[in-house]
C-alpha positions in Angstrom: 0.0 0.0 0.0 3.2 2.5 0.5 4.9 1.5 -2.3 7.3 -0.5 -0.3 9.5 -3.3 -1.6 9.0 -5.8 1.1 11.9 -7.5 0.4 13.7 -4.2 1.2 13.7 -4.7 4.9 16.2 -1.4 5.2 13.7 1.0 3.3 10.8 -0.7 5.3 12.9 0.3 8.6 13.8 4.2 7.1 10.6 4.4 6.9 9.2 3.2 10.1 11.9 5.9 12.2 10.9 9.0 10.1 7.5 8.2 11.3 8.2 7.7 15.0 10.4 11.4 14.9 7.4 12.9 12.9 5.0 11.6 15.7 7.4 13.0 18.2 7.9 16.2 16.4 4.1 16.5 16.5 4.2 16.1 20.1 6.8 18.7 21.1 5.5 21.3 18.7 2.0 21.0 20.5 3.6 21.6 23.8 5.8 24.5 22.2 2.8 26.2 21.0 0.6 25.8 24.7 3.6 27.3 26.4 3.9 30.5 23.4 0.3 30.6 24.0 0.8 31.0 28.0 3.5 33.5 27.6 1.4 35.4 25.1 -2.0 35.5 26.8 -0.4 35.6 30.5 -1.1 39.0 32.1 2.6 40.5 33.8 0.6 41.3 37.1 -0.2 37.4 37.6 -3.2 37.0 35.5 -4.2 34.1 33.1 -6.0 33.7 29.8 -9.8 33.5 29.8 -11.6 30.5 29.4 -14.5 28.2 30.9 -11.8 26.2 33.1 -8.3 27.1 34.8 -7.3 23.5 34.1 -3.8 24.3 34.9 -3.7 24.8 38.4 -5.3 21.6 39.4 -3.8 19.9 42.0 -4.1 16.2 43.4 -6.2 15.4 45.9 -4.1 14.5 48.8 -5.3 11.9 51.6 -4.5 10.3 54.7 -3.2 6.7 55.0 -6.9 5.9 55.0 -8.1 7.8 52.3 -9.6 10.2 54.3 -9.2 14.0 52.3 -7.0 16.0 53.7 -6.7 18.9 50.7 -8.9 19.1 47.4 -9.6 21.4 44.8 -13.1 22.7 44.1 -14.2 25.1 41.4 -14.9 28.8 42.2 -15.9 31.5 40.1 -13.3 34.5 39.7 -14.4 37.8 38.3 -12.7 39.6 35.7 -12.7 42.3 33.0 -12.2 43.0 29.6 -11.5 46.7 29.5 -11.7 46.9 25.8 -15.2 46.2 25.9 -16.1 48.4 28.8 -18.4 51.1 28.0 -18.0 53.4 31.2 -15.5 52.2 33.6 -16.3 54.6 36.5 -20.0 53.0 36.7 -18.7 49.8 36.4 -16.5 50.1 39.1 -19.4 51.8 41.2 -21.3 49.0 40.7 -18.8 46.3 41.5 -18.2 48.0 44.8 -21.7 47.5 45.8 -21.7 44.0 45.6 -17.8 43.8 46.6 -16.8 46.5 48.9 -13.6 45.1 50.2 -11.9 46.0 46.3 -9.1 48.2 46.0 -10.6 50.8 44.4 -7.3 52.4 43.3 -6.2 48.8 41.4 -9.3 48.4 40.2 -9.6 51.7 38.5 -6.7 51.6 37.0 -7.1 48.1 35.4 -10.9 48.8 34.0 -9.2 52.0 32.2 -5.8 49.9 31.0 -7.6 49.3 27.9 -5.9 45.2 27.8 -8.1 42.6 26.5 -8.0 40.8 30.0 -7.6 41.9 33.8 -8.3 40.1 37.2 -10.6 41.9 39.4 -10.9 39.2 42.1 -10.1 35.5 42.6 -12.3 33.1 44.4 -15.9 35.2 44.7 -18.9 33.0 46.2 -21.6 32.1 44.1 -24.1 34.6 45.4 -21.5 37.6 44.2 -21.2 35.6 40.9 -25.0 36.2 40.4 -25.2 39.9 42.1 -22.6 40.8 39.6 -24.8 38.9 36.9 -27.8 40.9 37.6 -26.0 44.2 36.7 -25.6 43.5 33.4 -22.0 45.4 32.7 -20.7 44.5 29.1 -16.9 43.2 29.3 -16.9 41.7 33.0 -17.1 38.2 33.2 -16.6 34.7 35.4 -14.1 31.9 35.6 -13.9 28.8 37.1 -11.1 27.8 38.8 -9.4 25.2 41.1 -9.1 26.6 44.7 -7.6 24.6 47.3 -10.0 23.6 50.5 -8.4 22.2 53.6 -11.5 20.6 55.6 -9.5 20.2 58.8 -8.7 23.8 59.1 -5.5 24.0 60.9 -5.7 20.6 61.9 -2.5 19.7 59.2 -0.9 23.3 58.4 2.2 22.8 58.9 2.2 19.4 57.7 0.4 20.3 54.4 1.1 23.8 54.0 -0.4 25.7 52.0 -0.6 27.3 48.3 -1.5 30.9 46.5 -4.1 32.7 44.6 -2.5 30.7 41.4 -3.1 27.4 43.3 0.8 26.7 43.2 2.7 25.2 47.1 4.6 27.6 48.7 4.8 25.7 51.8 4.6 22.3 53.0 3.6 19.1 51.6 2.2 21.4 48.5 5.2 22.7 48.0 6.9 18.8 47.7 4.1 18.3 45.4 5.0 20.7 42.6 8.6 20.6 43.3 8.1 16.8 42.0 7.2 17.9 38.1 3.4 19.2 38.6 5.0 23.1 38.1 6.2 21.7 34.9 2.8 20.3 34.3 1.1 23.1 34.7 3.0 25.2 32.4 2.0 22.8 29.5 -1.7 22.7 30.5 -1.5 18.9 30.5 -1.8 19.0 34.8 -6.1 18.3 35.2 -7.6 16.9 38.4 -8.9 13.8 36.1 -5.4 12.9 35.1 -3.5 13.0 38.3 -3.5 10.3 41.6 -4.2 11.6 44.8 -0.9 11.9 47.0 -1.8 9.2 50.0 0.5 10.7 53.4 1.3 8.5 56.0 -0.6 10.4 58.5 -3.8 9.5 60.3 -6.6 11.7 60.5 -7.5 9.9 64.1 -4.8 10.6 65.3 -4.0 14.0 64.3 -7.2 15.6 65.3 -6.4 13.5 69.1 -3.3 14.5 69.8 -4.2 18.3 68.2 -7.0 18.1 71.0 -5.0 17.2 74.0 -2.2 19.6 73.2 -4.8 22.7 72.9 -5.8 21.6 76.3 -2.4 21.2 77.6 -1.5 24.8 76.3 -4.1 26.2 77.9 -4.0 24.6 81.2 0.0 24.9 81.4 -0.3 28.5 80.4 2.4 27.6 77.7 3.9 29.7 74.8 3.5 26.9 72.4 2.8 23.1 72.2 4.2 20.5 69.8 3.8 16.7 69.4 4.4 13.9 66.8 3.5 10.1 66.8 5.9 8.0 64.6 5.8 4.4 63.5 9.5 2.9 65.0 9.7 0.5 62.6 8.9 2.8 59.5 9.9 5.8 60.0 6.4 7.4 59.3 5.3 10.2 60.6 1.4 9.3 61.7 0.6 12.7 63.3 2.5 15.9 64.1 0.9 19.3 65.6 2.6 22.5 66.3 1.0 25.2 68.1 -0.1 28.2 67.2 -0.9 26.9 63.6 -2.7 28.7 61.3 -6.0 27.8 59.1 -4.3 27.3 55.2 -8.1 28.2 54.0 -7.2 32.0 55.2 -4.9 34.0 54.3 -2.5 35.1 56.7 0.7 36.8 57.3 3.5 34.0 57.0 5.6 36.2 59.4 3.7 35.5 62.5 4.6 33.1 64.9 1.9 30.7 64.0 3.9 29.7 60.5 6.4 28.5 62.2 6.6 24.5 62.5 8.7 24.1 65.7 9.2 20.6 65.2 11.2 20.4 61.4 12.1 24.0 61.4 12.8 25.2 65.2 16.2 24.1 67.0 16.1 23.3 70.9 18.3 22.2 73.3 16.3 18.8 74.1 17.7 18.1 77.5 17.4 15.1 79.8 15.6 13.2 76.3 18.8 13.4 75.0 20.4 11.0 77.4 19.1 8.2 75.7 21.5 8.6 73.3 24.2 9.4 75.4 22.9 5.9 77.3 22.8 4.2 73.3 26.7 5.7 72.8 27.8 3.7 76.2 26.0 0.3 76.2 26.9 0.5 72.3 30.7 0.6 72.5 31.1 -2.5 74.5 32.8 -0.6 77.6 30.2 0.2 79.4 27.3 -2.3 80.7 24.2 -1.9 83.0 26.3 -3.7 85.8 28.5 -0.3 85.9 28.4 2.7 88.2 29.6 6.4 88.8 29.8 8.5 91.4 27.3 11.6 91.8 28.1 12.5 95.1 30.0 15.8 94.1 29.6 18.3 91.4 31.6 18.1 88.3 33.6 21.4 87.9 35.5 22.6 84.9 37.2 25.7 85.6 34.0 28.0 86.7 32.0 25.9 85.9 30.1 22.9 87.4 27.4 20.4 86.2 25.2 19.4 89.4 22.2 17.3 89.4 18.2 18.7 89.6 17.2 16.3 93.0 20.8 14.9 94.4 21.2 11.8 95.4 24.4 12.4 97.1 26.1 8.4 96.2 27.4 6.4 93.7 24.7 5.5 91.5 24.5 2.1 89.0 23.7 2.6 85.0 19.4 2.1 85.5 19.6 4.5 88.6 21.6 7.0 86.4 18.7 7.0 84.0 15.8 6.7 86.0 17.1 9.7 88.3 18.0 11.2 85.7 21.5 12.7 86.6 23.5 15.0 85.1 26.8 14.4 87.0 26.3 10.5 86.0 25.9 11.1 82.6 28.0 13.1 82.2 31.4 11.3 83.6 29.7 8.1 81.6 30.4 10.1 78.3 33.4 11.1 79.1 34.9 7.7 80.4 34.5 7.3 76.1 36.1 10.3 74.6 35.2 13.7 73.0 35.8 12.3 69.4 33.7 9.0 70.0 31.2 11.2 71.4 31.2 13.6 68.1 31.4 10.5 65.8 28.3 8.5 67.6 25.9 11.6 67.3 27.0 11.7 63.8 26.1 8.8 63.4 23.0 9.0 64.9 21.9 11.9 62.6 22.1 14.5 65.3 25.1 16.7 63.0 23.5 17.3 60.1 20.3 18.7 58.7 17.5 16.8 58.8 16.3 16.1 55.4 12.3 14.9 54.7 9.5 16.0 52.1 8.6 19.0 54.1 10.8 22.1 52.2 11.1 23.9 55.6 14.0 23.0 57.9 16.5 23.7 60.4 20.6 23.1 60.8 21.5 22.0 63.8 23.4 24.1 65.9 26.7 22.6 67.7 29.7 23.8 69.1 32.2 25.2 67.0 34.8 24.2 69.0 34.0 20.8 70.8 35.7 20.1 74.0 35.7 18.1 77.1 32.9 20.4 78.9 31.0 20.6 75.6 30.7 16.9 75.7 29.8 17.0 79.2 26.7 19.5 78.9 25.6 17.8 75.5 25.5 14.4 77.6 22.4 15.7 79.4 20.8 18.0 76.3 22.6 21.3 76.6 25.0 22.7 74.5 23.4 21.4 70.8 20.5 22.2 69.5 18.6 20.0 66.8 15.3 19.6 65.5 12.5 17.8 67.9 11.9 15.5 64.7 15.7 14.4 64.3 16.0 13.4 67.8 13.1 11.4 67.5 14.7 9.8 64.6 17.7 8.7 66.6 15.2 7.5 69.3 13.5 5.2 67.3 16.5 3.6 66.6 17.4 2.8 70.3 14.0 0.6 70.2 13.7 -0.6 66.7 16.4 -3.3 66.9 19.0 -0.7 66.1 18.3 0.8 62.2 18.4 4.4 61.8 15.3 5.6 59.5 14.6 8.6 58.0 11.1 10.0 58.3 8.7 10.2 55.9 5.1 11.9 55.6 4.3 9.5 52.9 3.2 6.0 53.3 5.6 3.2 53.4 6.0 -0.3 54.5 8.7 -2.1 56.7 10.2 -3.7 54.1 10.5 -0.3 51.8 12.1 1.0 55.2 14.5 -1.2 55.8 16.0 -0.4 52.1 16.6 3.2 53.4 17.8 2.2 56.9 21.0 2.2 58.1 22.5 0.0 61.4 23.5 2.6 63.9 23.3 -0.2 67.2 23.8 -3.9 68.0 20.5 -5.4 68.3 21.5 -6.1 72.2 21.7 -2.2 72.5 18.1 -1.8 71.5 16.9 -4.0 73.7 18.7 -2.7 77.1 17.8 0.5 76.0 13.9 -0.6 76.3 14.6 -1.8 79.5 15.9 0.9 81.1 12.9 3.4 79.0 10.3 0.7 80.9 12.1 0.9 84.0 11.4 4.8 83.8 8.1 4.4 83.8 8.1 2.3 86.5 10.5 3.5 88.9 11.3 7.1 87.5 10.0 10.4 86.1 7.8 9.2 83.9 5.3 7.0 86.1 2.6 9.8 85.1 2.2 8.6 81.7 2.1 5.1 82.9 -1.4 3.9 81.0 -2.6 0.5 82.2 -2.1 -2.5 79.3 -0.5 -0.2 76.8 3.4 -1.2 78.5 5.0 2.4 77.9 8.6 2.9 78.2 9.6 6.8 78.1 12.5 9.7 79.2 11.2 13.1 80.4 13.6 16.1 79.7 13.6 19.8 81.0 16.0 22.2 79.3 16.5 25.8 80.8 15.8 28.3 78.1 18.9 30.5 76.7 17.9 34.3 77.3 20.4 36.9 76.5 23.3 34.4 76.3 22.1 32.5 80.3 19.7 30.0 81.1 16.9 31.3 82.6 15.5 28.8 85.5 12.1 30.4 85.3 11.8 29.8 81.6 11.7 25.9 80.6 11.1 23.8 77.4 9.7 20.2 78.7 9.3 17.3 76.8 8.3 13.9 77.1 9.3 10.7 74.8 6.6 7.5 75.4 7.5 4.4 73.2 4.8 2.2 73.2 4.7 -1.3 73.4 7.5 -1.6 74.6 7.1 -5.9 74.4 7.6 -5.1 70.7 7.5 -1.2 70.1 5.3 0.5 67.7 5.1 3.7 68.1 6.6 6.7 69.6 5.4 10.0 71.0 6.7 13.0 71.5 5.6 15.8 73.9 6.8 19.3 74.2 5.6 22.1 76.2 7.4 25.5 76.0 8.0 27.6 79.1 4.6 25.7 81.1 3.7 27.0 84.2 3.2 25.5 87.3 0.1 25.3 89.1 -1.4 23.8 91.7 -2.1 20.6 90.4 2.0 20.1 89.9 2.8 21.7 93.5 4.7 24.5 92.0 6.6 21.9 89.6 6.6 23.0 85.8 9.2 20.3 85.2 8.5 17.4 82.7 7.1 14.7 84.8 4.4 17.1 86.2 3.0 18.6 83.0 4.2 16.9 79.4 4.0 13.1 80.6 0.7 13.2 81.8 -0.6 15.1 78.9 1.4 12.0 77.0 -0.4 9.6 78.9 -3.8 10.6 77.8 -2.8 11.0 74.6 -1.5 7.2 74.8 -4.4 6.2 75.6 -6.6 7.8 73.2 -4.7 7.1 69.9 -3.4 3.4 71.0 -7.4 1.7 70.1 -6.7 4.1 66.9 -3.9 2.3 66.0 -4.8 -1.3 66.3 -2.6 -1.8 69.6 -4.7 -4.0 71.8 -4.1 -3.2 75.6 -2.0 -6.5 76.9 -1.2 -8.0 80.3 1.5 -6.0 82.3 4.7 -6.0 81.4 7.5 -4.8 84.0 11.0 -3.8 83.5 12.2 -6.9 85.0 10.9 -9.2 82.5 12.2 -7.6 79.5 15.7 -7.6 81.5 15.4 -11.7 81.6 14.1 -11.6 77.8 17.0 -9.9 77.4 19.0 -12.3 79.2 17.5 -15.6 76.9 17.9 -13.5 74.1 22.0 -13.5 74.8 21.8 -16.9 75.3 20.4 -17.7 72.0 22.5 -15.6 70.0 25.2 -17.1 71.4 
């Protein structure tokens, strides 16, 4: 039918590749034309050609790990103008203002008079100014439907999600990730339509989030604190299954990204952690073989180095063994422990453990840590306890989910992923032996230590408390503290973690004058344990104490060796 020689198989071939390029040519040209079209129709002040549809700024749906919407686009009529075809602009403009009064009338007058064959007036009307406008009749001002995001949880996920702009395009967030993965590019050639793209399923669980959003409001308040922030991860993923930061902000509004409520303390604030650090100073010494739970030091003076000196919050005045260092949560203790090891297998353990570098996840927005520039002896002594380095909440819950995962550094993720998907991106940062002592002594905590107040019945948590003294105007201020409050629950086989932090709480009666950690973030964690665990599929269990998981540990030994 072509006039082929089909014995010629190289003619036959020739002819076959100049129709695949003329196919692509077709293809590339039709893009090259959409994007000439763009540029030549786009208005310099930010405004798009007319049409029925603003197809381009769809965006995918994006969902919990259940499917439950989290963000969505709707349609929603924008007005606009075609000052060519205006026959008076001043009444025009009179008119507008009657239905919307909240129009610049400066801006507006000057684009009904610029004489272009398009102009935005306003984005994102509601259908009863659609049809007030409508009803006047003006010649040259017409409607558009476009995609405009809607966040049904309010502030629920904001700094989780983010949010995006009049265009529909992320600046912040989640949306943010989502164009930076290709759908800018998408847009820009038109071919980006909410038929053609999957919905972006997080790792996050609207349960959850809205529980532990709940009992932080309530903690704020009651506490009297600045702020309030919390996350829930999955140890053995490295998902991220809530995460709240207060003040947040409601994404449907606009707001001023300046204020204090944009700011997601947990990936993009820095803190000195304090006594939740010492679980990785606890990790660094059963780790390197030296030092086992059968060891003691003394605390019965404080450290000094030079001026200064390291003392303990509550004293106990005698040498104390490894489990009462941790459950008594001493400074002095921990202190000489790290030291016993070396500044330089100190530095090269928290490197290890992620604590060095910046955390990296699909949220744009974060935070270098901030260490020492010159690391010495006393530096290692302070950052033993939690002072002295500053790193993101979320990266020092990555390293703590290590100490009761069996050992395998993770890196979060807000999208959904399996343990075997995990354990491709993991890395071994502790003998599997490690892990488990270091469940013990979390259990024994709870049992024994500061954090019997988040002790919930069947649930076997295992947790550290920690209260930092705020840094104001180069000293730490005793009346101004950050709390927090690690739970790792079960901890027969650990799940989950949870993290709890309060910033400068007050006491009250309740706490006896106490605004330390075990009085204020562990039993909000507690509560919050209990809520979220029936949420989560963990059944409540028969008690576990700290004593059995040290003979587990003990048959465990045996069988490995």
């Amino acid at each position: 039918m072509l006039g082929l020689d089909r014995a010629d198989q190289e003619t036959v071939t020739r002819a076959r590749l100049k129709l695949i390029i003329a196919a692509f040519s077709f293809v590339f040209l039709a893009i090259a034309l959409r994007l000439a079209f763009l540029g030549v129709t786009s208005d310099p002040n930010g405004v798009r050609g007319g049409g029925s549809e603003a197809v381009a700024s769809a965006r995918p749906d994006i969902v919990d790990r259940n499917g439950e919407i989290i963000a969505i686009d709707v349609k929603s009529p924008s007005l606009f103008a075609e000052p060519k075809r205006l026959i008076d602009p001043d009444e025009t403009l009179e008119g507008l203002l009657k239905v919307l009064p909240d129009l610049d009338v400066n801006e507006v007058r000057n684009r009904l008079n610029s004489k272009k064959g398009f102009a935005w007036l306003k984005r994102e009307i509601t259908p009863a100014q659609q049809r007030a406008i409508y009803r006047l009749g003006f010649p040259g001002i017409g409607f558009v439907r476009e995609n405009r995001r809607i966040y049904p949880d309010g502030p629920s996920f904001s700094h989780v999600v983010g949010n995006v702009n009049v265009d529909n395009q992320g600046i912040a967030g989640l949306e943010k990730y989502i164009d930076g993965r290709g759908l800018a590019e998408l847009h820009l050639a038109g071919l980006a339509t909410d038929r053609q793209q999957e919905p972006v399923a997080l790792s996050m669980d609207v349960r959850v989030q809205h529980t532990l959003r709940d009992e932080l409001l309530k903690a704020r308040e009651k506490f009297k604190a600045k702020a309030a922030m919390g996350l829930v991860t999955n140890v053995r993923t490295g998902e991220i299954v809530a995460m709240v930061s207060l003040p947040d902000f409601d994404p449907n509004l606009n707001g001023d990204p300046r204020s204090d409520a944009y700011l997601n303390r947990l990936t993009t604030g820095v803190f000195e952690m304090g006594s939740t650090f010492k679980s990785l100073s606890f990790a660094m010494a059963l780790d390197s073989g030296k030092i086992s739970l059968s060891n003691s030091f003394d605390a019965r003076a404080p450290l000094s180095f030079g001026r200064f000196a390291i003392h303990d919050f509550h004293p106990e005045g005698r040498v104390l063994s490894l489990p009462e260092i941790f459950i008594y949560s001493s400074n002095i203790g921990t202190a000489k422990m790290v030291l016993s090891l070396g500044v330089d297998a100190h530095k090269a353990f928290l490197k290890k453990m992620g604590q060095m570098d910046r955390l990296r996840t699909e949220l744009p927005e974060s935070a270098e840590p901030i260490v020492p520039k010159r690391w010495g002896e006393l530096n290692s002594a302070t950052i033993a306890f939690g002072h002295g380095i500053a790193v993101a909440p979320l990266q020092a819950v990555m390293a703590v989910n290590s100490m009761v995962n069996g050992g395998y550094l993770i890196p979060p993720t807000f999208l959904k992923r399996t343990e075997d998907d995990a354990m491709k991106v993991a890395t071994r940062v502790l003998k599997p032996e490690t892990s488990d002592k270091m469940r013990y002594l979390l259990r024994l905590n709870v049992e024994k230590g500061s954090g019997k107040k988040a002790d919930m019945v069947g649930y076997n948590v295992g947790a550290k408390t920690g209260t930092a003294e705020k840094v104001v105007g180069g000293r730490y201020a005793k009346n101004k503290l950050l709390t927090s409050f690690t739970a790792v629950f079960p901890m027969d086989r650990p799940q989950y973690l949870l993290l709890v932090m309060l910033d400068e709480p007050q006491p009250t009666p309740e706490t006896h004058g106490y605004a330390t950690s075990g009085w204020n973030a562990a039993p909000v964690a507690g509560k919050i344990v209990e809520r979220i665990a029936p949420m989560l599929n963990v059944a409540p269990r028969a008690p576990l104490s700290a004593d059995q998981l040290l003979r587990d540990i003990g048959q465990k030994v045996a069988d490995r060796r």
